[in-house]
C-alpha positions as semicolon CSV with decimal commas, in nm:
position;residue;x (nm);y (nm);z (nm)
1;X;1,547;3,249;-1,627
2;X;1,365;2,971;-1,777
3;X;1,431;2,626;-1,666
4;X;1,588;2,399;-1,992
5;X;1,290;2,093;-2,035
6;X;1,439;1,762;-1,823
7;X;1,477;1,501;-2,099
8;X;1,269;1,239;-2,163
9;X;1,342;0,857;-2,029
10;X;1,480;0,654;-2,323
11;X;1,151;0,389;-2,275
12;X;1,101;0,121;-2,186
13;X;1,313;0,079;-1,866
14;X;1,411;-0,227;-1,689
15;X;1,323;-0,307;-1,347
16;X;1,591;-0,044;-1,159
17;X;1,461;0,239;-1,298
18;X;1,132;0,187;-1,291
19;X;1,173;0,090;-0,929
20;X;1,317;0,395;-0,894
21;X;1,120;0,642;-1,083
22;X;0,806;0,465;-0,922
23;X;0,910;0,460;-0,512
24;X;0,819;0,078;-0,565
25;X;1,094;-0,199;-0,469
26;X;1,209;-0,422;-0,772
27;X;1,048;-0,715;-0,535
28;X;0,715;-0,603;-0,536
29;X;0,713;-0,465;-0,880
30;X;0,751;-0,853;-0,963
31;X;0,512;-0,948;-0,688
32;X;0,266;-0,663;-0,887
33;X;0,318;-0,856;-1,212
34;X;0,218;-1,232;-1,032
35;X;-0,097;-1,075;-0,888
36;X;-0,215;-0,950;-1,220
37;X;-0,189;-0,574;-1,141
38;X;0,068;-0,483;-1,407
39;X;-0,040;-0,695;-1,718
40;X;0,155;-0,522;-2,033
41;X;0,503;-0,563;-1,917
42;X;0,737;-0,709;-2,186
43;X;1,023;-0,829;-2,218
44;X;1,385;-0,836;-2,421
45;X;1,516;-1,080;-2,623
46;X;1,760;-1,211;-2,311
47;X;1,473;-1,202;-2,076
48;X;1,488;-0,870;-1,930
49;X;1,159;-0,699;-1,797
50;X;1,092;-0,387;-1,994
51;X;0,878;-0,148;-1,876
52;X;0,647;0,126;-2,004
53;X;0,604;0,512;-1,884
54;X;0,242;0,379;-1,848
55;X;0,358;0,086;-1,623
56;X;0,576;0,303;-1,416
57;X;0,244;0,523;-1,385
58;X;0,051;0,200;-1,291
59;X;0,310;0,123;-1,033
60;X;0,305;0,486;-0,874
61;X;-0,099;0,422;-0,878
62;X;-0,069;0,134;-0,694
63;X;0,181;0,249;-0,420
64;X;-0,027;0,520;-0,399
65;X;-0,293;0,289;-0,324
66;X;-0,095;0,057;-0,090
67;X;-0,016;0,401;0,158
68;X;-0,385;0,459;0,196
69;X;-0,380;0,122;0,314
70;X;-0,626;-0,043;0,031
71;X;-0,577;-0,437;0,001
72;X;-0,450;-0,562;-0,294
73;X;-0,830;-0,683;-0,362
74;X;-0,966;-0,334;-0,350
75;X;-0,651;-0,191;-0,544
76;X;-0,688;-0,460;-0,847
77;X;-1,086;-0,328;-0,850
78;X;-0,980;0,069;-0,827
79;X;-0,708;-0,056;-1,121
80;X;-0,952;-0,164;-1,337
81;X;-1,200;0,117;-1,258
82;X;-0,943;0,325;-1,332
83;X;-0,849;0,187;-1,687
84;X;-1,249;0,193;-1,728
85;X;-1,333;0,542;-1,904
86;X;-1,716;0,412;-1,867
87;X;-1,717;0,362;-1,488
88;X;-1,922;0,570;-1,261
89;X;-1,725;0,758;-1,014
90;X;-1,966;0,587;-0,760
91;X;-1,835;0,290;-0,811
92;X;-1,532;0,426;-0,736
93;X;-1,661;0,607;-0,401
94;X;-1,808;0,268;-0,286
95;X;-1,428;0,128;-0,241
96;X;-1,311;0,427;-0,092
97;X;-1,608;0,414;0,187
98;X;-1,619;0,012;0,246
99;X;-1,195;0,116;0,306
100;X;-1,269;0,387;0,537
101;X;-1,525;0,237;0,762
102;X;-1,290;-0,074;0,785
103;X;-1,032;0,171;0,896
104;X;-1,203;0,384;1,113
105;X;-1,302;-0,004;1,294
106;X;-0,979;-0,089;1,334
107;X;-0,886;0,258;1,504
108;X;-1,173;0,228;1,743
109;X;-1,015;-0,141;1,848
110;X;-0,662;0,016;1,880
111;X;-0,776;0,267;2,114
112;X;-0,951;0,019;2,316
113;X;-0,623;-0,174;2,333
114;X;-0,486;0,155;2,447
115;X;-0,736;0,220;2,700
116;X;-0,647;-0,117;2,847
117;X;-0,272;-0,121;2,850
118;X;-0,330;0,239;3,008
119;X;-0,508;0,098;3,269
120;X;-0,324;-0,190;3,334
121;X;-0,012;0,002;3,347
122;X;-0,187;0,263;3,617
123;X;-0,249;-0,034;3,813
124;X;0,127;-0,161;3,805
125;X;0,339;-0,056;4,080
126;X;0,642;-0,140;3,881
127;X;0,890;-0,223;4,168
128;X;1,028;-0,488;4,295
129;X;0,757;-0,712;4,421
130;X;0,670;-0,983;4,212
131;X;0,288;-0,915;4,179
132;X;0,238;-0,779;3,862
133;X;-0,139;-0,701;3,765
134;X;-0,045;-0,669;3,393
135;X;0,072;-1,033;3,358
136;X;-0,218;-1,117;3,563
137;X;-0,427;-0,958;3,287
138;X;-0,275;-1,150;3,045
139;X;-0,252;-1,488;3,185
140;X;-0,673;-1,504;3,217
């Protein structure tokens, strides 16, 4: 049996619901707005934000962006790339490399810090004595 069509959001929304329908917390939807990264929302007569399916799209975009771990930098330069129907997709892959090779540094540092604290701990008797050769590590 065929599923009856969900209806269509009465648009625009205020803040809750687009907070909702976006997985984005009314807090950093404003924060969005005073970095620059959602420019068209408007608002009511008694002040209320108002906002667009398109912003609610812009805010899942960003989110999106935000759990890959891009900085708010790269995500305002993948916004406008995106809004860009001229871009190259290179441009685009340039971000997403820079982003990765950042990442894949600071992995490489965390697992040093993990081959360390491994060690360190080995070395620990963890007893009662007082000597401890982890907070002699750290106290160098």
């Amino acid at each position: 049996m065929k599923r009856p069509p969900e209806p269509t959001p009465p648009w625009p929304v205020h803040i809750g619901q687009a907070a909702a329908w976006s997985g984005v917390t009314p807090k950093m939807i404003r924060h969005y707005e005073t970095l620059g990264l959602l420019t068209s929302v408007h608002r009511s007569d008694s002040g209320y934000r108002l906002y667009s399916e398109a912003d609610v799209h812009t805010l899942r975009f960003i989110k999106r962006a935000r759990d890959l771990g891009f900085s708010m930098h790269d995500i305002a330069g993948l916004l406008s790339l995106w809004h860009d129907r001229k871009r190259s997709s290179a441009q685009v892959k340039r971000i997403a490399q820079r982003h990765l090779a950042q990442l894949r540094e600071r992995i490489e540092h965390l697992q040093a810090i993990e081959r360390s604290l491994q060690r360190l701990s080995a070395c620990c008797h963890g007893d009662d004595r007082p000597d401890c050769p982890i907070l002699d590590d750290l106290a160098r």
